[in-house]
N, C-alpha and C positions, 0 to 999 in steps of 0.2 A: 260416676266414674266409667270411663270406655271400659266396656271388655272385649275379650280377644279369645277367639278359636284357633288354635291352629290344630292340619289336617296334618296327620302322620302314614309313615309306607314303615313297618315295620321290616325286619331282615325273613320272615316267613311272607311275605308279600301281604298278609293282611293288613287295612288299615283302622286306625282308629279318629276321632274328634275329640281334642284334646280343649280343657278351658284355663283361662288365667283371668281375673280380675282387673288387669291392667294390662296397656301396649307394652309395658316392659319386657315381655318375651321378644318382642321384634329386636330387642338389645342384645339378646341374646343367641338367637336362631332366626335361621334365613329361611325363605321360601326356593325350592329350587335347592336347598344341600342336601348333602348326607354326612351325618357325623359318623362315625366309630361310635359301638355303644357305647362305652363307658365315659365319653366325652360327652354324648349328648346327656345322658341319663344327670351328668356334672353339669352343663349348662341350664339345662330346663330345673334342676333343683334351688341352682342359683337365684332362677329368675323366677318360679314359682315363689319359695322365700322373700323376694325381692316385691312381686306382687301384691304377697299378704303382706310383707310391712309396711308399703303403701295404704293399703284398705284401713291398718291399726292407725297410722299416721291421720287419714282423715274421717274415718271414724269410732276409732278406739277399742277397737277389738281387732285378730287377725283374721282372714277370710279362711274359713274352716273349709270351703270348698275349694280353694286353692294348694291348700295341704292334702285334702283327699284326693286329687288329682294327681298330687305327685306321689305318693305311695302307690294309686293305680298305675305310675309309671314307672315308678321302682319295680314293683311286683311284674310287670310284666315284661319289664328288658332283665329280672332276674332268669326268667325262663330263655333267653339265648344267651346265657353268660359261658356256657361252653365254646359257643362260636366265634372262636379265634378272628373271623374276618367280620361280622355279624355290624351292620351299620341299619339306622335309623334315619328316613328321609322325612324331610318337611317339604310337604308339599305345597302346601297355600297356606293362608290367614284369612278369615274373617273375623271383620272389626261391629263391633256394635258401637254407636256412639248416639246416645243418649239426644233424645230432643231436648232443644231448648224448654228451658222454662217461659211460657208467656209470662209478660210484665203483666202484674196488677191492672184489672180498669180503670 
């Protein structure tokens, strides 16, 4: 299964390297925006959820580290929940995509 990094500008200028299990974040979030927190923290939950039920879909469990990812981004866009203007940018994606399997000899 692809996975997918994307690169965050939080609203204090620091950034982070965020993971998801699946391209379905690009469904979700753009390269080049900026959300409002509470939008983005609502999209990337969506699509993190959306990821792990992908993972359970093809292999029958949920991806435990796409859930831990999104508590490390709740937890940390709770810390600018004072900030009336306080937006979260996406800045790029990096995609992994899995070598093929060679055919049998």
């Amino acid at each position: 299964m692809p996975e997918m990094r994307f690169h965050l500008r939080w609203p204090d200028g620091s950034t982070s390297v965020c993971y998801s299990p699946s391209l379905v974040i690009g469904d979700y979030l753009r390269p080049g925006a900026a959300y409002p927190l509470a939008e983005f923290v609502g999209l990337a939950r969506t699509a993190l959820q959306a990821a792990s039920a992908r993972v359970r879909a093809k292999y029958g469990f949920a991806c435990s580290r796409a859930l831990r990812q999104l508590d490390e981004i709740e937890r940390r866009a709770a810390g600018f929940a004072g900030a009336a203007d306080a937006e979260v940018a996406v800045l790029a994606f990096d995609q992994d995509i899995p070598a093929p399997t060679p055919p049998p000899p």
